[in-house]
C-alpha positions in Angstrom: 0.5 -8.0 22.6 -1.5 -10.5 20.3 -0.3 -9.0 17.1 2.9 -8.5 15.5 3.8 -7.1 12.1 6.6 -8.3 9.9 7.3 -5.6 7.5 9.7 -3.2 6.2 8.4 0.8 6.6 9.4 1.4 2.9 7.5 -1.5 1.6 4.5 -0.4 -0.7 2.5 -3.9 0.5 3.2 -2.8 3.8 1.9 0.2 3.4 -1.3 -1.3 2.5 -1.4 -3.3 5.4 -0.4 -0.7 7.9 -2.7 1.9 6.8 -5.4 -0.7 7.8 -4.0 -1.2 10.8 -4.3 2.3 11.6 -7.7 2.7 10.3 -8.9 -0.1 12.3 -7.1 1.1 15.4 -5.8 -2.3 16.4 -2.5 -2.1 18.6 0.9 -4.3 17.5 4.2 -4.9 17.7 6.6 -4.3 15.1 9.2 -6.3 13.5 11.4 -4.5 10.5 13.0 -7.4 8.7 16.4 -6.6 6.6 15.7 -9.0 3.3 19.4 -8.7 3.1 19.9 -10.3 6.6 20.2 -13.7 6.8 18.9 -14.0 10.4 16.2 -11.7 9.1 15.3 -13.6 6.5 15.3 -17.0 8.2 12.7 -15.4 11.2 10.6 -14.9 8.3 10.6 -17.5 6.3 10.2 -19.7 9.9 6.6 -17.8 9.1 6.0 -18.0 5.7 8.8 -19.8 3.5 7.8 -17.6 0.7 10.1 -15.1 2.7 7.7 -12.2 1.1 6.7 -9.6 4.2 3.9 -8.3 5.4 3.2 -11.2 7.7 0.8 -10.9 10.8 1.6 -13.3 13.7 -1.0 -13.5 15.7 -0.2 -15.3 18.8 -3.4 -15.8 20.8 -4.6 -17.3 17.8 -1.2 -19.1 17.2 -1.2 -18.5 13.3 0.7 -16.4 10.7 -1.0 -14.6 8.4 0.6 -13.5 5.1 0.2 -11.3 1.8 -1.4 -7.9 2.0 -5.4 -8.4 1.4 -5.7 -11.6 3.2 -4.0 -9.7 6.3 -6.2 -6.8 5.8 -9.5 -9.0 5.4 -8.4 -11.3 8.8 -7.4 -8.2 11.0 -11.0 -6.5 9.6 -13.1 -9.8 10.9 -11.1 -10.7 14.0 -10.1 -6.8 14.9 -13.0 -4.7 13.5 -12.7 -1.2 13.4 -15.5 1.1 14.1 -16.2 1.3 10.4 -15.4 -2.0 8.2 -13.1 -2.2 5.3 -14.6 -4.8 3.9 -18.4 -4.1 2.8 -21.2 -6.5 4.4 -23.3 -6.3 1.3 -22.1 -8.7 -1.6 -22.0 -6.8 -4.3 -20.2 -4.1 -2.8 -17.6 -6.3 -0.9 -17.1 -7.8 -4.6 -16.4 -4.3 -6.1 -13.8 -3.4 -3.1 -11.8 -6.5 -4.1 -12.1 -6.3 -7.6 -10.4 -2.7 -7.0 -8.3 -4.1 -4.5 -6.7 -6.7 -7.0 -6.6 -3.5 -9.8 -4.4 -1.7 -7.6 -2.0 -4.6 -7.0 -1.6 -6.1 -10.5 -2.5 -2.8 -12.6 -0.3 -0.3 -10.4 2.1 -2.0 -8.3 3.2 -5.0 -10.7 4.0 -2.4 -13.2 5.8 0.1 -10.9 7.5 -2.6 -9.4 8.9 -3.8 -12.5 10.1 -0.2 -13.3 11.5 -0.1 -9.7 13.4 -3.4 -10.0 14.9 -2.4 -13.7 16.4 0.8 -11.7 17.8 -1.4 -9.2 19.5 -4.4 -11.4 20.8 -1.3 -13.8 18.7 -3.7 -16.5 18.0 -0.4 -18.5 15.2 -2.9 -19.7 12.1 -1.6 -22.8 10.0 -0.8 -20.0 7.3 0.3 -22.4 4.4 -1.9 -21.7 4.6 -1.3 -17.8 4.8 2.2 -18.6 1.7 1.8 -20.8 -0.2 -0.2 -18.7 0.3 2.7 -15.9 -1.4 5.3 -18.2 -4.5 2.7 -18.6 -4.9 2.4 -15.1 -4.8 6.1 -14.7 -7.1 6.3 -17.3 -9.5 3.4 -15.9 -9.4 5.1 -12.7 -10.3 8.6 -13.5 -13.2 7.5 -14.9 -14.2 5.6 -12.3 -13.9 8.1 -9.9 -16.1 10.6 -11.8 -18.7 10.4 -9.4 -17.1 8.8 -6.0 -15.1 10.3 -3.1 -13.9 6.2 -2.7 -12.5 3.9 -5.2 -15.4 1.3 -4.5 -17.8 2.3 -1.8 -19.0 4.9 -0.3 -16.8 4.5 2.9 -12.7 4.1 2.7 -12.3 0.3 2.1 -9.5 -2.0 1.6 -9.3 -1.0 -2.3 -8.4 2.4 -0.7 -5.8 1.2 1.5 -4.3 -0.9 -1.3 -5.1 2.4 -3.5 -2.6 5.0 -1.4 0.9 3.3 -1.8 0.2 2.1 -4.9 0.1 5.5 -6.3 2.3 7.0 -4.0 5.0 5.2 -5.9 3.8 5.0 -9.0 3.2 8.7 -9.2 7.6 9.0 -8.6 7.7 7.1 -12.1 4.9 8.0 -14.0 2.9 11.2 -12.7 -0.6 11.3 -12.7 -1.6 13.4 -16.0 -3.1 17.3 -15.7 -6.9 15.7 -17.5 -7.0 13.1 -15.1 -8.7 15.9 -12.1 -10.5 12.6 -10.6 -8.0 10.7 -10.0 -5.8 13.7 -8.9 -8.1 14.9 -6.0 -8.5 11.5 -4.9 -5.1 10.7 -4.4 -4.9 14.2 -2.6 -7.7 12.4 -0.5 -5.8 9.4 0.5 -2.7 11.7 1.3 -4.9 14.0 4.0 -5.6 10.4 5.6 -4.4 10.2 9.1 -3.6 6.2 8.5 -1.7 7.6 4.9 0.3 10.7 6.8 1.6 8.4 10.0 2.5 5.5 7.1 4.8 8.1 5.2 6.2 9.6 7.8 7.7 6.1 9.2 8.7 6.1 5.9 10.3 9.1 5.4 13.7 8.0 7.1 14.3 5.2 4.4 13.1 7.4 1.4 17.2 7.3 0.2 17.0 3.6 -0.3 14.1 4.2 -2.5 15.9 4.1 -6.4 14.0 7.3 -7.6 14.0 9.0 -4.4 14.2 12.7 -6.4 11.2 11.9 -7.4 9.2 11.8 -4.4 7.3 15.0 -3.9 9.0 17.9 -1.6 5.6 17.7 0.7 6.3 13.7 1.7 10.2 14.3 2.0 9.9 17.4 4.4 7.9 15.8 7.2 4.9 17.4 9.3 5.6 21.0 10.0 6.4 21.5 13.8 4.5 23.9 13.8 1.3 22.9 13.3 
């Protein structure tokens, strides 16, 4: 197989770049890498001495491929998809990654800092990042007024970086009852066949996640047999 996927399946960023990979339909291997392994770690930073996963190896090409939206934007030229996550018209492409950078600084720096305070036991002021959340939220309900997509009219790479994002940031700081927009949207991304098959590789890992209690009862119980 030409691809394979260095990741960890509890890994918002991975997320990201796994719901594209299902959207796209591309085939892959998989490689789960243990941070806390030293062999693990050493395979990837063999790849990308950062040592930060996702990485794509793609070995027809013979070349790695690292962080989240570069991966998504090489798979989406080299590997299309039937529909393109990336825009061809300018302007649009350029409001798909300005969205696509929103959700990663705006939504995952700040949940991540919240995540990481949980995990060192810092009980840190965590005020700003808490703050900064309910702009985002804000930012976003308004600009989903009027859309069924963050930034085009088709799901796009600001939508795959959209769905983790605020899967985990919604177990910290939940989405508020005026904010109907952003609500409906994020049950959007959930009904997502790429979203659904992302969380439920997840689901097995979910207790390693610091506010696990948090997570919603309908991602924690799994698909119902008996649909």
């Amino acid at each position: 197989m030409s691809l394979t996927l260095y990741y960890h399946p509890l890994s918002s960023y991975c997320h990201k770049v796994l719901i594209a990979l299902y959207e796209l339909g591309i085939d892959f291997e998989r490689r789960i890498i243990d941070l806390a392994d030293t062999a693990d770690r050493a395979e990837l930073q063999a790849l990308w001495p950062i040592g930060k996963f996702p990485v794509i190896r793609d070995h027809a090409r013979q070349r790695s491929v690292p962080e989240a939206t570069v991966i998504i934007e090489y798979l989406d030229r080299l590997y299309p998809g039937q529909h393109p996550l990336l825009p061809g018209d300018w302007e649009t492409a350029l409001e798909v990654r300005l969205w696509d950078r929103f959700f990663d600084n705006y939504v995952q720096h700040p949940m991540q800092q919240i995540v990481s305070d949980r995990l060192l036991g810092a009980n840190g002021d965590l005020t700003r990042e808490r703050a900064l959340l309910t702009t985002a939220y804000g930012m976003l309900e308004r600009q989903l007024a009027s859309r069924t997509w963050v930034a085009s009219a088709d799901f796009s790479l600001a939508d795959c970086a959209a769905a983790p994002a605020l899967f985990y940031a919604s177990t910290l700081q939940p989405f508020p009852d005026n904010c109907s927009h952003l609500n409906a949207y994020f049950d959007r991304l959930t009904q997502r066949p790429s979203f659904q098959r992302v969380i439920d590789e997840a689901r097995p890992y979910f207790a390693l996640y610091p506010f696990a209690e948090a997570i919603a009862q309908r991602f924690r119980q799994g698909p119902d047999p008996a649909r």
